[in-house]
C-alpha distance (Angstrom), angle and dihedral (degrees) to the residues before:
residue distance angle dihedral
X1 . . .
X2 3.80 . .
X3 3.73 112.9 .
X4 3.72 133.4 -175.2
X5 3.44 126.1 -167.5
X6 4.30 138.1 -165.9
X7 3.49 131.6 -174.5
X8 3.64 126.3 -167.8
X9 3.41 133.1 -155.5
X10 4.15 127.0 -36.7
X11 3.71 133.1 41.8
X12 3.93 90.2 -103.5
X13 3.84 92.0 72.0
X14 3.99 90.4 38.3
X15 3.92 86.1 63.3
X16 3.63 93.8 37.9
X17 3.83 93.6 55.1
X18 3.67 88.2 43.9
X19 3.68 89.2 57.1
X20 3.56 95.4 45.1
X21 3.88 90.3 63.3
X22 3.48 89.8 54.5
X23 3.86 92.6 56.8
X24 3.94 90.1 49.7
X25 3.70 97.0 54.7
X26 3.48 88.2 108.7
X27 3.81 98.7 65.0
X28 3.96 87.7 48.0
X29 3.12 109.4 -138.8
X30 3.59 138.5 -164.3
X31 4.07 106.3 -138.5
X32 3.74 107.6 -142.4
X33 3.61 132.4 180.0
X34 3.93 114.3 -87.4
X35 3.65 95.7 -102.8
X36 3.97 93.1 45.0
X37 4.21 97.0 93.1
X38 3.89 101.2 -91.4
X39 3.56 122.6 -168.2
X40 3.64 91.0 -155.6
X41 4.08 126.5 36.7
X42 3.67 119.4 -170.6
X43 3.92 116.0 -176.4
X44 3.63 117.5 -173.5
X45 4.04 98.9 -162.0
X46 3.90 128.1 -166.4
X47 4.31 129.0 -158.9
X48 3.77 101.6 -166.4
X49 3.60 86.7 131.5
X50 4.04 134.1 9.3
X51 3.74 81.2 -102.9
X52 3.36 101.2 59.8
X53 4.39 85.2 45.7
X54 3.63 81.3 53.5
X55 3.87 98.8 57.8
X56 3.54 90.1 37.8
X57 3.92 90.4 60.0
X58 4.07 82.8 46.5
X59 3.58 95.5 53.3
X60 3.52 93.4 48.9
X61 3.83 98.5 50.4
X62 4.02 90.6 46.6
X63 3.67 92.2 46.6
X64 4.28 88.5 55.6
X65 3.69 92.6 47.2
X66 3.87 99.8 44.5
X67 3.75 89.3 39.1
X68 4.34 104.0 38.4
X69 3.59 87.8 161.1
X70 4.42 108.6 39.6
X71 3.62 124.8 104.6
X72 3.85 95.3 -112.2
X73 3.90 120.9 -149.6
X74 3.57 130.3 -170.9
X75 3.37 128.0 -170.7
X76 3.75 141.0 155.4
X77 3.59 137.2 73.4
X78 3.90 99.9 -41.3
X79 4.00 87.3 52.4
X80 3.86 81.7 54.3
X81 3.58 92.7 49.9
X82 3.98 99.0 41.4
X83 3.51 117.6 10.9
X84 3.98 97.0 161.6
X85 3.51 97.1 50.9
X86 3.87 83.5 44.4
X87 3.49 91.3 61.3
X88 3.99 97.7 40.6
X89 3.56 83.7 59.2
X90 4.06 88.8 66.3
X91 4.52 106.6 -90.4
X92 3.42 104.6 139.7
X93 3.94 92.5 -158.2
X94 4.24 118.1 23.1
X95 3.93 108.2 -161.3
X96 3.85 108.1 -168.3
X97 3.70 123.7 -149.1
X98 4.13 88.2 -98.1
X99 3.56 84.6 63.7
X100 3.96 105.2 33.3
X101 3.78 89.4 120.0
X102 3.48 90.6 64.4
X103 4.03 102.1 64.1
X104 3.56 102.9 95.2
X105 3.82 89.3 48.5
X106 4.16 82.6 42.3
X107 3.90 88.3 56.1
X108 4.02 108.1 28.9
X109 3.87 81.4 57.8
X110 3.42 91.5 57.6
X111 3.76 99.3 52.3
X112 3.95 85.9 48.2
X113 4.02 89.7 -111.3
X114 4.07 112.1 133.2
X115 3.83 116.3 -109.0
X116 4.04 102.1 -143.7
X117 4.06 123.1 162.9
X118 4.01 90.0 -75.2
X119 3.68 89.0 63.3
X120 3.46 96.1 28.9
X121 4.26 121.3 87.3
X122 3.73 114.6 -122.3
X123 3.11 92.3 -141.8
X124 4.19 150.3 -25.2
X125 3.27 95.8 -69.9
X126 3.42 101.2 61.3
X127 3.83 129.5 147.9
X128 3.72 153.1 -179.3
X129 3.72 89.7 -82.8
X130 3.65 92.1 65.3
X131 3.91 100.1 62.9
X132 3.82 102.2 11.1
X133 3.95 131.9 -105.2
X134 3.68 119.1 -67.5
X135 4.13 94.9 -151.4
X136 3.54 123.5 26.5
X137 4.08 111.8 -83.7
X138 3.91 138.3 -156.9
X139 2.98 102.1 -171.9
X140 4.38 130.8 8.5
X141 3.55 142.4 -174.3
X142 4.02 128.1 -105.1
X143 3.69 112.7 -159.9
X144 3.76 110.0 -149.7
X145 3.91 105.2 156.2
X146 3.88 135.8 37.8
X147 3.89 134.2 179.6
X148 3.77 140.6 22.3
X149 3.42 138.9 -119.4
X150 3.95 95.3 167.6
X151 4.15 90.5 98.8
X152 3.70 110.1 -155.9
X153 3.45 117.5 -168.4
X154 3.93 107.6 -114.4
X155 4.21 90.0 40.7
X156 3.20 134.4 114.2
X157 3.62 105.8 178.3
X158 3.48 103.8 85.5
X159 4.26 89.3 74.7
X160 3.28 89.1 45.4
X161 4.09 109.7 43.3
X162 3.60 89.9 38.1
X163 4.11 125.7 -140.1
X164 3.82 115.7 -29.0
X165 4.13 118.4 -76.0
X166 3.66 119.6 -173.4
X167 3.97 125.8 -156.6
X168 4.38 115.9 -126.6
X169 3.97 97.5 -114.5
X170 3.84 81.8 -127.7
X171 3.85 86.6 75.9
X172 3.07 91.0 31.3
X173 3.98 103.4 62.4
X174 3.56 91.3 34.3
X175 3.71 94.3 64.9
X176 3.81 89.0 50.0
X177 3.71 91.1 52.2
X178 3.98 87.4 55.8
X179 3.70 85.9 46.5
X180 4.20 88.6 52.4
X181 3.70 84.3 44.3
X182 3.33 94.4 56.0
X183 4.24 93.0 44.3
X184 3.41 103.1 -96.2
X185 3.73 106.7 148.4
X186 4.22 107.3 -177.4
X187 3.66 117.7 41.9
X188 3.75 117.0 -150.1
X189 4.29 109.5 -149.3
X190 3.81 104.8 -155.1
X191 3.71 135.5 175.6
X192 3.67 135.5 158.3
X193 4.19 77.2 -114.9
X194 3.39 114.2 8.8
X195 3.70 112.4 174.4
X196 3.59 92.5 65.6
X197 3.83 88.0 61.0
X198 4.08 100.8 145.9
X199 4.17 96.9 175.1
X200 3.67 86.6 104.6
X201 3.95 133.7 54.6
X202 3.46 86.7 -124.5
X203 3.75 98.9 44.4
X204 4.02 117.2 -131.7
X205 3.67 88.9 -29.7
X206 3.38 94.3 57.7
X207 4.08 87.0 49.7
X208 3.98 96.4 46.2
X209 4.46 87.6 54.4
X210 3.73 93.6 42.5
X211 3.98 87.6 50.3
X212 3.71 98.1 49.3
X213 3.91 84.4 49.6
X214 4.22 88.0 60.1
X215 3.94 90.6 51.0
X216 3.65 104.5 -94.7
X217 4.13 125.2 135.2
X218 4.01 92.7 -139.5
X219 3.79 125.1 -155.5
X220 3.88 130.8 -165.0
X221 3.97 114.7 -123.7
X222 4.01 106.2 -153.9
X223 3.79 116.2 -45.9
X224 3.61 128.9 -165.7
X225 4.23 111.2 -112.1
X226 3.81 90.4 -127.7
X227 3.90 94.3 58.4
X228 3.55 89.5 44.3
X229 4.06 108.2 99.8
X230 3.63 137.2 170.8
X231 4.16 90.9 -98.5
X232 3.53 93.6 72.9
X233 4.06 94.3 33.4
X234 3.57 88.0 59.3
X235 4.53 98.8 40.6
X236 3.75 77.2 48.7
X237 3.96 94.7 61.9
X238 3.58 97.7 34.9
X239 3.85 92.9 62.4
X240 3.62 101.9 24.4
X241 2.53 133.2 148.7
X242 4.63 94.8 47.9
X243 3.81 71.4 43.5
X244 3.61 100.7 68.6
X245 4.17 111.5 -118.4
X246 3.91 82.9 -146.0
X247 4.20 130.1 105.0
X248 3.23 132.0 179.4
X249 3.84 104.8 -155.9
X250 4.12 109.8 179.4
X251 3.77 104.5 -126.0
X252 3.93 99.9 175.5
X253 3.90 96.4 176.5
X254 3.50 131.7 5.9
X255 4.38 90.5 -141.6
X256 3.55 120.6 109.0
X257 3.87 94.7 -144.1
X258 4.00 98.9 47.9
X259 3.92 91.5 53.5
X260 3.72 87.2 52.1
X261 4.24 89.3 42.3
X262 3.99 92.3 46.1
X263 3.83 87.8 40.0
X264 3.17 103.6 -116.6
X265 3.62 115.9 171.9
X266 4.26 106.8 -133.0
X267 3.76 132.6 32.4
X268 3.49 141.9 -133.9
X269 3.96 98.5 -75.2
X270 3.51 87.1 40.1
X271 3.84 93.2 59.0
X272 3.89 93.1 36.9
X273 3.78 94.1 55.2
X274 4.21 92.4 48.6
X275 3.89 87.3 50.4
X276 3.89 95.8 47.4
X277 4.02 93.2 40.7
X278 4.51 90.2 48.7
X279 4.35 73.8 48.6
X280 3.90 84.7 52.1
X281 3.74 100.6 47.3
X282 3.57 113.1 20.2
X283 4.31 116.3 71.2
X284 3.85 109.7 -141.7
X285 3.91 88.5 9.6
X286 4.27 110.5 171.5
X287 3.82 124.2 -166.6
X288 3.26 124.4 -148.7
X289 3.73 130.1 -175.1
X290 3.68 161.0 174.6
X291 3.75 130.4 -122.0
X292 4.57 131.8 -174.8
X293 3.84 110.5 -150.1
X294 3.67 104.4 -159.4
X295 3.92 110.9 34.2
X296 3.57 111.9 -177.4
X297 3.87 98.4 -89.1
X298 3.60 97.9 15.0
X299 3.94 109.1 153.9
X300 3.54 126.9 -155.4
X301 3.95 85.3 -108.0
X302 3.61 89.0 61.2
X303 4.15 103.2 51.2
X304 3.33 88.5 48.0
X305 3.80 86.7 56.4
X306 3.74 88.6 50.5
X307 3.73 95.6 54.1
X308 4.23 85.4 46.8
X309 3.92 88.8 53.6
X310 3.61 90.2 48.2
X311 4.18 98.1 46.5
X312 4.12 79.5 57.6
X313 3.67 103.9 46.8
X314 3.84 87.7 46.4
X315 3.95 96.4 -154.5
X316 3.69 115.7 -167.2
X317 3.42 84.1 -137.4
X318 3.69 147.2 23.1
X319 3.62 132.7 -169.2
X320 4.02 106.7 -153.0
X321 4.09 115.7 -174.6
X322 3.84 129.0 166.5
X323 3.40 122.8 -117.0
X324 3.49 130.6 -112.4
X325 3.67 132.6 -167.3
X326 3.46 111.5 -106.3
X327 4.09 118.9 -155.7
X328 3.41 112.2 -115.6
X329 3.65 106.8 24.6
X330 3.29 133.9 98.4
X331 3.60 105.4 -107.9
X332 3.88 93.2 52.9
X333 4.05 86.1 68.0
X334 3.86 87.4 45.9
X335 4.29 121.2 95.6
X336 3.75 99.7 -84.3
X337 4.19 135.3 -146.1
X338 4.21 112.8 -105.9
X339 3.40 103.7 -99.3
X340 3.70 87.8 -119.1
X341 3.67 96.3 58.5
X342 4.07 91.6 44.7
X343 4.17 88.5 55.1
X344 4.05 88.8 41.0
X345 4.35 85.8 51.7
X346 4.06 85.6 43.1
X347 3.94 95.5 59.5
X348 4.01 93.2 40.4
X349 3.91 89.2 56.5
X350 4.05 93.3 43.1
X351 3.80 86.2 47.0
X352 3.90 91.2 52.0
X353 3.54 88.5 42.8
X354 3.61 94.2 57.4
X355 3.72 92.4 49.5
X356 3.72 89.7 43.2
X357 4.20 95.7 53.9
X358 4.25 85.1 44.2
X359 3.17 91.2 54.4
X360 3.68 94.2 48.3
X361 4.01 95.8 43.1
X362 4.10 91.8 49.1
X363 4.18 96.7 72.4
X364 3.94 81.5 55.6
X365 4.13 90.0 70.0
X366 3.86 110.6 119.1
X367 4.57 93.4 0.7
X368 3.68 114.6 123.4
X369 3.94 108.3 -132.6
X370 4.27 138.3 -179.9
X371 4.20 105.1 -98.9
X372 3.85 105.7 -175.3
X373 4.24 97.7 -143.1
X374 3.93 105.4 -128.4
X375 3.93 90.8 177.1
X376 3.69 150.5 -31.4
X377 3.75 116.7 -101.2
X378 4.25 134.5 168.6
X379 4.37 86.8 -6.3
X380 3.89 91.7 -59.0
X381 4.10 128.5 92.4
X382 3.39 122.0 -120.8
X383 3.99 134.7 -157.2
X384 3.45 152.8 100.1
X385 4.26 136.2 -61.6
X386 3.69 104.8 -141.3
X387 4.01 94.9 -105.8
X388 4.22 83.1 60.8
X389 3.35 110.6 -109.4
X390 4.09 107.7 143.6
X391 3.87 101.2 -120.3
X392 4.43 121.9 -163.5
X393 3.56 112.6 -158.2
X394 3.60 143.3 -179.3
X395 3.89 133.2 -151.2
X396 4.30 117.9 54.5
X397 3.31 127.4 -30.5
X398 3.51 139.6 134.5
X399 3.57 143.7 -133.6
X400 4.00 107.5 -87.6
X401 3.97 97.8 14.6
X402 3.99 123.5 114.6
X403 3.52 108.0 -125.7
X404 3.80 133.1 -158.8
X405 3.49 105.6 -129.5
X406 4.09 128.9 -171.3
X407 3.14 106.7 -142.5
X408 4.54 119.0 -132.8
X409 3.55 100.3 159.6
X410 3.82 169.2 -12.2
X411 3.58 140.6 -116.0
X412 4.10 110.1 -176.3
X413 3.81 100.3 -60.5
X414 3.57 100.9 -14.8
X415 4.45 122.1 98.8
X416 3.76 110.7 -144.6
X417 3.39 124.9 -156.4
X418 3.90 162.5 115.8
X419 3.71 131.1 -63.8
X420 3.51 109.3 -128.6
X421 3.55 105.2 165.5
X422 3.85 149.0 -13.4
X423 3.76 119.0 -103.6
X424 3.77 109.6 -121.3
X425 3.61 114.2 -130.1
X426 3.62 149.9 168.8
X427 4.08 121.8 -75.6
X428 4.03 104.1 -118.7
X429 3.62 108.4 -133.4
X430 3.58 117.3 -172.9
X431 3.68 135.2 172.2
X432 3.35 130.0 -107.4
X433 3.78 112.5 -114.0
């Protein structure tokens, strides 16, 4: 069995695809690149923006012609939105995200092999843990959280996640102790809105504390600013730094009267303040964040406040997309930005970005810092330092070990360096349940 697989956009699909190969361990397949012959293509398609629609259409089309004879599957939030047009494009089965649970049933079926409660999720929030990885891992996702019911103005994804759903922490930490079990060493907590995790007493604070305490280095995917409290500020210093010192808090504009347009549920001081007290607590803390060039209504005035906001938070990194109107929201119907001026705002906020994460990375010239090694790749070893900056180093290291790494360079967003040594730390002992 040849099998190809795509994922599209967020972290949710990353873990769901990463689940999904754990389910199909029993056909054994061979995971190829999409243009390799597969007899089996899953896609795993996102529609935050017509963009992303548009390379989900793309992906589709290529996967048909370089696979004529594959069972194709799509899935994801495009094959929520447009499941006819997904199949006119050439998927011979379209699995929406109401029925993700249901693709390894979906496929096994196909290739005439029974789909029985070993094969089959328990439930939607299921996860590599469940079924085992099917390639050796550092580090893996935990999906805990899905849907929104927050309803900003430009988004989409509340129609097509659904209402919020929150995972019992029980379930929860036992999947991460089958993911320790299995060696994962970084676990990944995603959600399509994570902060307003209630599975726990104590929310996702409560969830990030009781996960350090099984063994696992925890990391925050993005989390909205407004669900982001002084709880898990302060869990997050007292174990960092196995509890990443790293947030990514979605900014989206840095005007006052947009966030309140787009309904968006803090301001500016609001935002500031959060940023400044994570500064105050957290040693090493990093902030990363994301920014739309082009609101509907967005004045000049109003970028250039953006780019001012940005200059004083100082993220090491910024993620800066265009906006697109997206049918049936409200801010499609609203007066939009030329499309020229939106693309013109797009490359000023990249370009300060770029200066912005240099800046950052520079100070880190000739410090030794913790890499976590994901893999080994063209003689060097590649990973992450726990404040997530993407690190290349030479010298021995393996796979799952924390380095100490000197650093001697940069290369755009990337540290480079020299393993020095091998952080000593505890043997994880976990029963067997």
């Amino acid at each position: 069995m040849r099998a190809a697989f795509r994922t599209l956009g967020c972290k949710v699909n990353q873990v769901e695809t990463e689940a999904l190969l754990g389910f199909l361990k029993v056909l054994e397949p061979e995971v190829v690149p999409l243009e390799a012959g597969a007899d089996l293509v899953v896609i795993n398609t996102c529609a935050v923006t017509t963009t992303a629609e548009a390379d989900a259409r793309k992906e589709v089309r290529r996967a048909r012609r370089a696979n004529p004879n594959a069972f194709i599957v799509v899935t994801g939030c495009y094959a929520e939105l447009a499941p006819e047009a997904v199949r006119e494009l050439g998927a011979d089965a379209v699995v929406p995200n109401s029925r993700k649970a249901e693709l390894p049933k979906v496929i096994l079926e196909h290739f005439s092999l029974p789909s029985d409660p070993i094969t089959t999720p328990p439930n939607e929030f299921w996860g590599a843990g469940e079924r085992g990885l099917l390639n050796s891992r550092v580090r893996a996702f935990l999906k805990v959280q899905d849907g929104c019911q927050v309803g900003c103005a430009y988004c989409i994804i509340p129609r097509l996640r659904g209402k919020e759903r929150h995972r019992d922490h029980r379930d929860a930490l036992a999947e991460a102790e089958a993911l320790l079990r299995m060696g994962i060493r970084e676990i990944v907590l995603t959600g399509v809105r994570l902060g307003s995790y209630r599975g726990h007493p104590r929310g996702i604070a409560g969830l990030v504390e009781d996960l350090y305490h099984v063994g696992a280095k925890v990391r925050l995917s993005s989390i909205e600013p407004e669900d982001t409290g002084e709880d898990l500020l302060r869990v997050i210093a007292r174990y960092a730094p196995e509890v990443r010192p790293h947030l990514h808090l979605s900014l989206q504009t840095g005007s006052d009267r947009l966030l309140r347009l787009m309904g968006r549920r803090y301001d500016k001081a609001y935002y500031r303040n959060l940023v400044q007290r994570a500064y105050e607590l957290i040693p090493g803390f990093a902030l990363t964040t994301d920014v739309i060039a082009g609101l509907p209504t967005e004045t000049e005035e109003e970028h250039q406040e953006t780019l001012a906001f940005l200059e004083e938070l100082r993220p090491t990194r910024v993620h800066a997309f265009t906006y697109t109107p997206r049918p049936k929201t409200r801010a499609a119907s609203m007066p939009q930005v030329p499309p020229e001026v939106r693309k013109r705002r797009t490359k000023e906020l990249i370009a300060l970005a770029q200066r912005l994460a240099e800046e950052r990375l520079r100070p880190k010239l000739g410090e030794t810092v913790e890499v976590l090694v994901e893999r080994l790749q063209g003689g060097y070893a590649l990973g992450h330092t726990p404040d997530y900056y993407e690190a290349r180093l030479q010298g021995q290291a393996r796979p799952g070990e924390t380095v100490l790494a000197r650093i001697e360079g940069v290369e755009g967003y990337t540290l480079l360096g020299q393993v020095v040594g091998v952080k000593e730390e505890a043997r994880l002992e976990l029963p067997l349940r």
